[in-house]
N, C-alpha and C positions, 0 to 999 in steps of 0.2 A: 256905847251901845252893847247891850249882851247879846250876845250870839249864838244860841244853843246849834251845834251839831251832832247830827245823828252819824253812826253808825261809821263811828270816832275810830274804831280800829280796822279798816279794811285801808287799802291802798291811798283812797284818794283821802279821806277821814286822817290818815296818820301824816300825809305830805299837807294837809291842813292846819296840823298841828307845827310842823314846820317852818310855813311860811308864818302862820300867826307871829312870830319873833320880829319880822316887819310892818308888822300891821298891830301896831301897841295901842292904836283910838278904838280895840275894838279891847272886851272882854270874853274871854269864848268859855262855854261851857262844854266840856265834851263827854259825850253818854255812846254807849252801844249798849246791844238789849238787857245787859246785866244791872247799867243803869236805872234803864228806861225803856219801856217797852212801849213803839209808838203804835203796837195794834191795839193795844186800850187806849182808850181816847181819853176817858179820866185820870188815868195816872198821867197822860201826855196834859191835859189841860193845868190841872195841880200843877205837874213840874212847872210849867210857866209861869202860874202864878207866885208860887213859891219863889222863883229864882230871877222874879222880875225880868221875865225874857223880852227882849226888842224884837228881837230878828230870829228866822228859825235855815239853818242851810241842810238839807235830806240829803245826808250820803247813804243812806239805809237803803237796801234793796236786797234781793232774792236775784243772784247774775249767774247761779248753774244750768246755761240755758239748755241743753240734753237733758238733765235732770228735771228740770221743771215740767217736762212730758207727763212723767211722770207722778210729779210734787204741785197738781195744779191748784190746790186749795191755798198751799202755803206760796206758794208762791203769787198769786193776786192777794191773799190776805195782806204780804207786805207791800209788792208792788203795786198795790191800786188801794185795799182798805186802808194802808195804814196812813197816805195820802191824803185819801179820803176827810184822814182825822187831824191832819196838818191844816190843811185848807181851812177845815171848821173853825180850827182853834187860832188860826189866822185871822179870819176873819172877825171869829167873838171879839178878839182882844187887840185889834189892830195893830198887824206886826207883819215886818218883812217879810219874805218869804222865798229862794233859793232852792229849786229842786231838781237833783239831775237826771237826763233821762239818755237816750242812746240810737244809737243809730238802730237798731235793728226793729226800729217804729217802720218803717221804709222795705220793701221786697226786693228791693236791690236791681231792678230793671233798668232805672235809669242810666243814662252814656253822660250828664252833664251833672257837675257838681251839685249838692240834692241844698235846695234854700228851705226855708221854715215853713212857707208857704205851699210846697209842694202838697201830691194828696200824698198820705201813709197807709199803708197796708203791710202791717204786721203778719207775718208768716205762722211764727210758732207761740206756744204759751207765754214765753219769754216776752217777747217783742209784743204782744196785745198786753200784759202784763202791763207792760211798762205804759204802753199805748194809752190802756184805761184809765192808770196814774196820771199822766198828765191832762186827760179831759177832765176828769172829779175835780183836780187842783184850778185848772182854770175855768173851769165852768162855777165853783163854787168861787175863785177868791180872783179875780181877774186881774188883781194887783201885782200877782206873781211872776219872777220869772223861772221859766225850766230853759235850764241847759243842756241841749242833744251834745254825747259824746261819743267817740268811737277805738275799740281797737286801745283800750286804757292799759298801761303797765306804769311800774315804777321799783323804786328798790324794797318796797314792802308788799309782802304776801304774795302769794301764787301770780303769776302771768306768764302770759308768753316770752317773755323776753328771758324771765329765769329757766323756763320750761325747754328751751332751744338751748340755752347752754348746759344746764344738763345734760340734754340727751347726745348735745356735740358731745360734751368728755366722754359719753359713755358708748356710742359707737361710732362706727365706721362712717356709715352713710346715714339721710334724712330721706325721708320722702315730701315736699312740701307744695301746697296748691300755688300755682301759677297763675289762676283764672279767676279769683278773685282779688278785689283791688278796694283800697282805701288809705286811711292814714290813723299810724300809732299817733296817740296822744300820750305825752307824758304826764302822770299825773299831777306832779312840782308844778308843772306848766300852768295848767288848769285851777290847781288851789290859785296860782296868782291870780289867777283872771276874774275866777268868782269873789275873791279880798275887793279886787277891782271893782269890783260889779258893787257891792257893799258899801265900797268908800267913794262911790260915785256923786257928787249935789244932784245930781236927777236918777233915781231910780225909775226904770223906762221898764214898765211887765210885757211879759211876752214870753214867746220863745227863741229859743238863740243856740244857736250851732258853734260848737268848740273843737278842733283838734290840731294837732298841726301844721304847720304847711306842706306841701308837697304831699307825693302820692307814690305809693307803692303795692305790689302782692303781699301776700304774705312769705315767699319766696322770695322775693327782693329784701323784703325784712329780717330772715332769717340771714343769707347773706352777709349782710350789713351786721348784724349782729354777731354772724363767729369772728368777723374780722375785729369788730372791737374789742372783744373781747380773747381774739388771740387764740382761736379752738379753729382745728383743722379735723374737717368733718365732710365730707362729701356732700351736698346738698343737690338733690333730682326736684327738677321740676316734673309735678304731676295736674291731671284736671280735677276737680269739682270731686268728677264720678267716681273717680278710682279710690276715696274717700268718703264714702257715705256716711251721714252723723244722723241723728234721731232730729236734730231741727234741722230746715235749711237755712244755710248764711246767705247773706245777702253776695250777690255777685259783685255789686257797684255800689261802695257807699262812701264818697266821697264828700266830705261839708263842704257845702259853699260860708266860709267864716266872715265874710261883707258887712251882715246886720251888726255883729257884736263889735267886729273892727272900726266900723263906724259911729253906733252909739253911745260907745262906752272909750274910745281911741286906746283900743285894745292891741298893743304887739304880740305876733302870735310867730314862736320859733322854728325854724326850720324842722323835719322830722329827726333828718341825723346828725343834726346840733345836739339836740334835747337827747337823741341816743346814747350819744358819746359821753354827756354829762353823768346819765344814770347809772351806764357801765362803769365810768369812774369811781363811782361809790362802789359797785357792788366786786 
C-alpha cells in the first residue's frame, strides 16, 4: 500500500517517518507544502494519480492557535479547504483516508473524560477550523477515520515540552496554569497507533480519540518535566486568569481512548512513560 503523508515535516509527520522503519508492508510517500500543496486540489489529485496513492494519512494543519485570530483565511483554507480536497480526492479514487484533528473541537466544560460522541463547540478560529475539517471530511467520504489528539510534543520542532526546558535553564522561576487539565500525547506514541490503524484487516471509519494515559495540568507537566530532564527551576502554580491568551483553552480536555482501544486493540502508554522516553532523546 502507498501511503502518501502530508505535512511530512512537523512533529507528528517526522515521528511517522520513524516508526515507518516498523511498518515495511507499507510504502510511504512523504510531501509538506514544498512538495505538494494540498489547498490545490489538482496538483493534490495529479499527485495521486501519478504516485499510484492507496491511502492518504493529513498531518498537515495550521496549529498557531493565537495566531489564527488573526490568520482566519489561511487558517480554514488549510484546516477545512484543504480537507475539503482530501475527502474529494478520496473518494473519486477510492482510498484510505487517516486525518488528524484535536481536542480543542470541545470547550472544555466537561468533568468526565470527553468520547467522540459527545456534542463539540469549538471556542476559537483554531478549534472551528479544525471542527469544519472533520465535518467536510466525513460528510463527504464517510469511510474515513479522523483521529482527535491532544497537548502533542515530541523530540521534533517546537512544543511544550522543549519550551519548559528552556525557559527552566534560563530562569529562576515559571509561572504555570494549574486549572487546566488533560493529557500530553507523545507523538512516537500516536504514529504507532495510526501504522496500527493502517495495518488493521478491518479498517472501521469514524472518529477516534488518542492520547495518553493518565491525566494532568499543565503544571503537573511542567514538573514532571524539569525533573526529567534534570533543570531546577521553581515552578508557581497559577489560575486560567492571571494568564490571559487571544483564544480560550479548553479547561477540561481529557479523551476518553475506549473506541480506539477497542476497535483496533490499541495499547496506549502511560503519559510519564512516553515523557521519559522523549527526554531521553532530547
Amino acid at each position: 500500500m502507498n501511503i502518501l503523508v502530508t505535512g511530512s515535516n512537523g512533529q507528528l509527520g517526522n515521528e511517522i517517518r520513524v516508526a515507518s522503519a516498523a511498518f515495511t508492508n507499507f510504502n510511504y510517500i512523504f510531501t509538506d507544502v514544498a512538495e505538494l500543496d494540498i489547498c490545490n486540489k489538482q496538483a493534490l489529485e495529479s499527485f495521486v494519480v501519478e504516485n499510484d496513492v492507496d491511502a492518504i494519512l493529513n498531518c498537515a494543519a495550521y496549529t498557531a492557535v493565537d495566531k489564527a485570530e488573526d490568520d482566519v483565511d489561511l487558517c480554514y483554507k488549510i484546516n477545512r479547504d484543504a480537507v475539503r480536497n482530501i475527502a474529494e480526492v478520496t473518494l473519486a479514487h477510492d482510498l484510505k483516508v487517516v486525518h488528524i484533528s484535536t481536542d480543542y473541537v470541545f470547550d472544555g466544560t466537561s468533568h468526565f473524560p470527553l468520547t467522540e460522541d459527545m456534542p463539540t463547540a469549538a471556542l476559537g478560529v483554531y478549534g472551528k477550523s479544525k471542527l469544519a475539517g472533520e465535518n467536510e471530511l466525513l460528510t463527504i467520504c464517510p469511510s474515513a477515520v479522523v483521529i482527535r489528539t491532544s497537548w502533542l510534543y515530541s523530540s521534533f520542532g517546537g512544543n511544550f515540552v522543549k519550551t519548559m526546558i528552556k525557559l527552566g535553564t534560563e530562569r529562576d522561576a515559571l509561572n504555570v496554569i494549574f486549572d487546566q487539565v488533560g493529557t500530553p500525547t507523545y507523538a512516537a506514541d500516536l504514529a504507532v497507533a495510526i501504522l496500527d490503524v493502517f495495518s488493521a484487516d478491518n479498517f472501521v471509519s469514524g472518529i477516534y480519540h488518542y492520547s495518553n494515559e493518565g491525566v494532568c495540568s499543565w503544571y503537573d507537566f511542567t514538573k514532571k518535566i524539569h525533573k526529567l530532564a534534570g533543570v531546577s527551576c521553581i515552578v508557581k502554580p497559577i489560575e486560567t486568569k492571571e494568564y490571559p491568551t487571544r483564544t480560550p483553552r479548553p479547561h477540561y480536555s481529557v479523551l476518553n481512548k475506549s473506541k480506539i482501544k477497542t476497535t483496533y486493540g490499541i495499547e496506549i502508554p502511560y503519559w510519564e512513560d512516553s515523557l521519559e522516553k522523549c527526554i531521553a532523546i532530547l
